[in-house]
Residue frames relative to the residue before (quaternion, step in Angstrom):
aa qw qx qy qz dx dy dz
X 1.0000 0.0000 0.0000 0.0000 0.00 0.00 0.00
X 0.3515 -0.7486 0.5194 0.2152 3.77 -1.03 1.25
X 0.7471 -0.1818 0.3478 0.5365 3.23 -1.12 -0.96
X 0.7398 0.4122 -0.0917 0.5238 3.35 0.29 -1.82
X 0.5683 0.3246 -0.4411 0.6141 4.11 0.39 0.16
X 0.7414 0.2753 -0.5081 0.3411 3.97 0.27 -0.05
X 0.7329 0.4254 -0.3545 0.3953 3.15 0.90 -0.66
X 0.6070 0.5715 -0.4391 0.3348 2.97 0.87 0.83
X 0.5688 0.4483 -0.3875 0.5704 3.29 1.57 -0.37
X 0.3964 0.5785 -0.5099 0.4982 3.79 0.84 -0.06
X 0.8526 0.3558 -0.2630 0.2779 3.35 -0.23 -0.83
X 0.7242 0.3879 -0.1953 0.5357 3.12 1.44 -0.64
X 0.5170 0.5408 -0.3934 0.5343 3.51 1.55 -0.06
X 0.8153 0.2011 -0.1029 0.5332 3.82 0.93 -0.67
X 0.5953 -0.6824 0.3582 0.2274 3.37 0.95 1.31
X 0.6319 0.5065 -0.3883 0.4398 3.76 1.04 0.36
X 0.5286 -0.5736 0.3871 0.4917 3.77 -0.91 0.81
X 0.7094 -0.5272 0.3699 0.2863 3.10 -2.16 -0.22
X 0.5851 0.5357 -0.3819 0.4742 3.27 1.33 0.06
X 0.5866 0.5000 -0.3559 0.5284 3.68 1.08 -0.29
X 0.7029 0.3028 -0.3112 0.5634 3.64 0.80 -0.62
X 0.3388 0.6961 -0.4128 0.4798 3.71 0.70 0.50
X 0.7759 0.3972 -0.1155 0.4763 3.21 0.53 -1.54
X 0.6301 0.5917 -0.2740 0.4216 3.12 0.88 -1.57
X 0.6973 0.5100 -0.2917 0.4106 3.83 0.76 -1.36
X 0.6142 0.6073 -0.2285 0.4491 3.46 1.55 -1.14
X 0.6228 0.5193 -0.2805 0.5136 3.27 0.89 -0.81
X 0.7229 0.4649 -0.3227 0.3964 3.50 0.29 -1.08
X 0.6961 0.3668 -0.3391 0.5156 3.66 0.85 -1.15
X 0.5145 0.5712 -0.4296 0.4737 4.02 0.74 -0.05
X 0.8116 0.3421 -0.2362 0.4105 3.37 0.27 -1.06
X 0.5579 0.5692 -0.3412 0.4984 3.21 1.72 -0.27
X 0.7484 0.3533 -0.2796 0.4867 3.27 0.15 -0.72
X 0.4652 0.5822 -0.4200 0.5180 3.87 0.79 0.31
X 0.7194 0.4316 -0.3049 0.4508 3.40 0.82 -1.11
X 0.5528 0.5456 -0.3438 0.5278 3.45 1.28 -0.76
X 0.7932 0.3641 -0.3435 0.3468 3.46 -0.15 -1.21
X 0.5534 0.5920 -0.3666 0.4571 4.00 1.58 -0.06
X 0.3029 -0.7495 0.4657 0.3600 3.56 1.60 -0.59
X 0.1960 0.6584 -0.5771 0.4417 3.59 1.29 1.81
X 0.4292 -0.5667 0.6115 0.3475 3.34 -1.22 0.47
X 0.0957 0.7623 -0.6084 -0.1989 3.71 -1.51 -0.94
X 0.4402 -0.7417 0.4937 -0.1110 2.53 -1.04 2.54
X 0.1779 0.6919 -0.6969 0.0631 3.89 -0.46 0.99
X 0.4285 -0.6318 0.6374 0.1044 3.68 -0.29 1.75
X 0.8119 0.2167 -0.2900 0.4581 3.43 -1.15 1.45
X 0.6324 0.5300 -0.1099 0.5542 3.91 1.25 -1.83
X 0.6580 -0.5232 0.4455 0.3079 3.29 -0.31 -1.44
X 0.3070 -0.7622 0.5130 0.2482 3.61 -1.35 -0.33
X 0.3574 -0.6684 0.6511 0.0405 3.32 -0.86 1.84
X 0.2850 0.6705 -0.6647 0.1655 3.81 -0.63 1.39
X 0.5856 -0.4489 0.6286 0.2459 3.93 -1.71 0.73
X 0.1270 0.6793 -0.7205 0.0579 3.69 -0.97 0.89
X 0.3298 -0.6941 0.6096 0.1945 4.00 -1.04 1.00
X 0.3364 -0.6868 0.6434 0.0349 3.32 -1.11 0.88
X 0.1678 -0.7883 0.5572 0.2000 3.71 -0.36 1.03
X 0.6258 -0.5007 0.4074 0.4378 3.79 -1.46 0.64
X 0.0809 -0.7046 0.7036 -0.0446 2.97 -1.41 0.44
X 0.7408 -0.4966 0.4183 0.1721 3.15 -1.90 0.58
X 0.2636 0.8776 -0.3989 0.0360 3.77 -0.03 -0.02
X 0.3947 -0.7863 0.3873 0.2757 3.58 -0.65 0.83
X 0.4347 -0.6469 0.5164 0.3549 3.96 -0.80 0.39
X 0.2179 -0.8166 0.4859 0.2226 3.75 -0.09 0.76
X 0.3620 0.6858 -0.3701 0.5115 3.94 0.93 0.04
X 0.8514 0.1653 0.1080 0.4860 3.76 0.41 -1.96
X 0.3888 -0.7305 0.5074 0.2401 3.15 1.11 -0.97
X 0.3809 0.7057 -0.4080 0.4365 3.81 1.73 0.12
X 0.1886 -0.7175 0.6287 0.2333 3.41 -0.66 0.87
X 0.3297 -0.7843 0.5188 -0.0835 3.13 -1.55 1.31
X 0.1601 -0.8160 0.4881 0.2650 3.58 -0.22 -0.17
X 0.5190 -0.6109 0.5951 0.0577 3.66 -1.24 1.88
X 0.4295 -0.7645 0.4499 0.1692 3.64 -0.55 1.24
X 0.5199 -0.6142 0.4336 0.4055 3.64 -0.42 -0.05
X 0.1598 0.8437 -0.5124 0.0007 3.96 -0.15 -0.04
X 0.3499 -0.5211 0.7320 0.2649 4.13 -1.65 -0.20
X 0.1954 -0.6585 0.7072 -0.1673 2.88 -0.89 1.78
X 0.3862 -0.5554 0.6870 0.2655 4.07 -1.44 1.01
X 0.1134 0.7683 -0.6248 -0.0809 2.83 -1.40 0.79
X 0.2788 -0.8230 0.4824 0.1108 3.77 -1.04 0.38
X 0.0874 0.7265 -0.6813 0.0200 3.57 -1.03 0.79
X 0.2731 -0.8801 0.3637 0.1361 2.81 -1.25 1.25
X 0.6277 -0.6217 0.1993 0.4240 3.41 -0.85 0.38
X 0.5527 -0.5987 0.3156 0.4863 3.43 -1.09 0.20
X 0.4258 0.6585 -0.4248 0.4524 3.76 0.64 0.22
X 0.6301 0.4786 -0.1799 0.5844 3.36 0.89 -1.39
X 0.7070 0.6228 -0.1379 0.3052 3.79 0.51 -0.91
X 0.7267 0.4921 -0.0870 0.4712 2.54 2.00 -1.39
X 0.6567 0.4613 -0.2560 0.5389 3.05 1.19 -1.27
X 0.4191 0.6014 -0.4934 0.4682 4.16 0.79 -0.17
X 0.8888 -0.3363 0.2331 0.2066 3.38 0.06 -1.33
């Protein structure tokens, strides 16, 4: 499922057109990724948790040459879902 298949079932799952569930989807990944880029967790009780985890540099090999290189540190999004979310999967 793309963008545009969710915001469509949004719209037709909550009875509101596709521009309104457009926004709505926009908003959420905006306001999400703000919380992230502040180093905020985000708690949806039932869904999941949207939290920032740092990777530490590391060693790494150039597959092409075989030159070992070195992998930058970085903050990677990360997700775990909830057990609700877990459940109804499987």
């Amino acid at each position: 499922m793309n963008k545009t298949d969710f915001v469509d079932a949004i719209a037709s799952k909550a009875g509101m057109t596709k521009a309104h569930a457009k926004a709505a989807v926009d908003a959420f990944i905006s306001t999400v990724g703000e919380a992230l880029k502040n180093g905020d967790k985000v708690i949806l009780t039932g869904f999941g948790t949207f939290s920032v985890s740092e990777r530490a540099a590391r060693e790494g090999r150039n597959p092409s040459n075989g030159q070992t290189i070195t992998i930058p540190a970085k903050k990677v999004a990360k997700f775990k879902p909830g057990k609700e979310l877990s459940d109804s999967i499987g």
